[in-house]
Residue, then its C-alpha position, 0 to 999 in steps of 0.5 A: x392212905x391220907x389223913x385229913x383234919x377238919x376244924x369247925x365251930x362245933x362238931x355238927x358244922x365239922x362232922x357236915x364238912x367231912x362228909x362233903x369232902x370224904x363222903x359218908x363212908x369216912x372214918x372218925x379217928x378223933x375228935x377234940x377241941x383246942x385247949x381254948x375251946x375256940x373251935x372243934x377238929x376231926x381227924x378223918x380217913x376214907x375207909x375201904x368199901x365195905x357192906x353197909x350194915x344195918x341194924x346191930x349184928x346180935x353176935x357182934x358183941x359175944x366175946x365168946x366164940x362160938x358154933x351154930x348147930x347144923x344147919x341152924x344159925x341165929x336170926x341176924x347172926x353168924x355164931x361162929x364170929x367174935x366182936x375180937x376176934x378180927x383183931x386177934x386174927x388180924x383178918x378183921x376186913x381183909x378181904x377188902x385190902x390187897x395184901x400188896x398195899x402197904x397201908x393195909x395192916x394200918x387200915x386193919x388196925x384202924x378199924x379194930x381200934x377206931x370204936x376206942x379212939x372214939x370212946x377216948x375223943x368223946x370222953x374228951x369233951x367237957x359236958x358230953x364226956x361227963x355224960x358219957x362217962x355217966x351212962x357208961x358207968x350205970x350200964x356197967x353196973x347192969x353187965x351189959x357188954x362192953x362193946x356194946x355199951x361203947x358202939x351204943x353210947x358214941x352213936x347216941x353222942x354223935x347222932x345228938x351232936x348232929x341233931x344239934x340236941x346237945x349233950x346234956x344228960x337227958x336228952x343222951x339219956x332218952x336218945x340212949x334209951x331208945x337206942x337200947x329197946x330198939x334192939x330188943x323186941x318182945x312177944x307173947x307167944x300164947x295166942x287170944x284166939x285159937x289154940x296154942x302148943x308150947x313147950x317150956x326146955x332149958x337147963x336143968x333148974x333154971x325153974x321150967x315146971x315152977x314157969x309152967x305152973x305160973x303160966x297155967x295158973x293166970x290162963x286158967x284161972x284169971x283168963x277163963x281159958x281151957x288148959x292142959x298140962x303134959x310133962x316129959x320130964x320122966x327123969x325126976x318123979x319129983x317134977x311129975x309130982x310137983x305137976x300133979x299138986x300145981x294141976x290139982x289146985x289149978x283144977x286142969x289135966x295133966x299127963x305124962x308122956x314119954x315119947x314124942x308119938x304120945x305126946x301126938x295122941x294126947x294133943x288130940x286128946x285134948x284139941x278143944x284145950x286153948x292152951x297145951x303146956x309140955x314140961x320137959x327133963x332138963x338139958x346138959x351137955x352132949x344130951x343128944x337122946x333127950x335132943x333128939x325128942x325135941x326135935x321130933x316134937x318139932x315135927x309133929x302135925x300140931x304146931x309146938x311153939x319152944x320157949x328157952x328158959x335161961x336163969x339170968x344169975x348164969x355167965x354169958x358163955x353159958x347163956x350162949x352155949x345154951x342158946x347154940x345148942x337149943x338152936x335146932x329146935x327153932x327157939x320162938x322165944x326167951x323168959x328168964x328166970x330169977x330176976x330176984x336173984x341177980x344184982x345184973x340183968x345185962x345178961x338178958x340184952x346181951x342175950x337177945x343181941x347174941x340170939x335175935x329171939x324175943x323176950x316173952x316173960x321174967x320171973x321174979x320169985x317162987x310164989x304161983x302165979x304171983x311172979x310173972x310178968x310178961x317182958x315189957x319195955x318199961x320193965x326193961x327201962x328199969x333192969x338196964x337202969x335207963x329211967 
């Protein structure tokens, strides 16, 4: 292994001279400028060969680990991984180095640290280490994680410095921006046209019939459309009751069902409905009978759509936990809960990134239907404080 250095006028002009002397897959192990600011160096190493990767890997920032359920792993992500994991271990990459090779465990190093050399080097820099330090502290305030907020900000400031846009605060801002919503995608899962099916599960009391009675009410009574209402959740008469006053005032059907079959002969009972909504019982852990009624409902004749419901005051291996173990049903989206409660939204990207599911809705308080919303990219702009 042999470290070159690079001198330049500016970092584009460096950056432009190690590629053509190391190729693409060079790696950056620092970047500064003279104490004169007369000319920039960067100080460079071919890496070792490894799959080019593409759009962010979700489970690469979740310092939890972590265990898929059978036969189910999240789109884009091997949960059983770590962002630190490699480093404590010390196998980060080597299946890429022979053990023989001397340079081997300084190559590991290197790539276990080369995000933090980078992080150091550009905070270095006068204006764009301002910057840096800026936007680093505004999405620290939102939770977002760490590791991400360091791989997401050095490749905003490098690709700026590249593009030759400069480092002034708002064109990092916008270029942070898209960089973060690009990572995000958002659906609404009830369709305009024909019917729809969807179960709401989640954690106990993370607000899955108040969502409900949210989303009957807007689709009923805004929207014109036909509705009906089921719950499973049997546990609590309290919750069936509750379901009954929110179909009563909504003016739609509801009926309890306790097994998957009746809820197959009452989505016949009502196939001229547009929209169907199951309410189901809270799941804790090593639930496996009430797991095991979801599943079934996935494997009914009708189509059922399973919306997570998550609480956004909840630590991020909880939220993850939970999304491991909801995994066998084929989650199709995400709305979090209690917006009003929380001083940090990062727990929702951090979410996403760990889940690759899509944001469908956020709910923001107790009044029906008032607080609901469906997940939007100006609304996001605004919880990670990127506006």
């Amino acid at each position: 292994m042999q470290i070159r250095k690079f001198r330049g006028v500016d970092v584009r002009a460096t950056l432009d001279a190690v590629r053509e002397e190391l190729g693409e897959d060079a790696l950056i192990l620092e970047t500064r400028r003279s104490a004169s600011g007369g000319f920039v160096e960067i100080s460079a190493v071919i890496e070792i060969d490894e799959p080019a990767s593409g759009k962010y890997s979700p489970g690469k920032y979740a310092s939890y680990e972590t265990s898929s359920p059978k036969g189910h792993s999240p789109k884009g992500h091997s949960p059983g991984g770590s962002y630190n994991a490699g480093l404590q271990s010390g196998s980060y990459g080597s299946q890429y180095i022979s053990e023989e090779d001397g340079t081997s465990h300084v190559l590991r190093e290197l790539r276990g640290l080369k995000d933090f050399l980078s992080v150091i080097s550009v905070r270095d820099e006068t204006q764009g280490g301002k910057n840096f330090l800026r936007l680093e502290q505004e999405m620290d305030k939102s939770g977002i994680d760490r590791s991400f907020i360091h791989d997401v900000l050095i490749r905003t400031i490098t690709r700026a410095a590249e593009a030759g846009d400069g480092t002034d605060i708002d064109t990092l801002r916008s270029r942070l921006k898209s960089a973060v919503l690009g990572e995000i995608t958002t659906k609404n899962p009830i369709s305009d046209s024909g019917q729809t099916v969807m179960a709401l599960v989640g954690p106990t009391g993370v607000g899955k019939t108040t969502t409900l009675a949210k989303l009957a009410s807007i689709m009923a009574l805004k929207k014109k459309k036909k509705v009906a209402l089921l719950t499973m959740d049997t546990f609590r008469i309290a919750a069936v009751d509750q379901l009954r006053r929110y179909a009563d005032i909504i003016g739609v059907p509801v009926s309890v069902a306790e097994t998957p079959e009746e809820v197959q002969r009452l989505l016949r009972e009502y196939k001229d409905k547009d929209l169907i909504l199951i309410d189901t019982a809270g799941r804790g852990r090593g639930d496996t009978e009430q797991m095991q009624k979801l599943h079934a409902l996935s494997e009914l004749d009708v189509k059922v759509k399973f919306n997570l419901v998550l609480s956004v005051n909840t630590r991020d291996a909880y939220l993850y936990d939970t999304v491991r173990r909801f995994g066998g049903v084929n989650i199709d989206s995400i709305t979090f809960t209690k917006l009003d409660e929380s001083p940090e939204f990062g727990p929702i990207l951090n979410t996403v990134l760990y889940s690759g599911k899509p944001l469908a809705f956020f709910t923001d308080g107790q009044r029906v239907p008032e607080d609901i919303e469906a997940a939007s990219s100006k609304r996001l702009e605004s919880l990670f404080l990127l506006n």
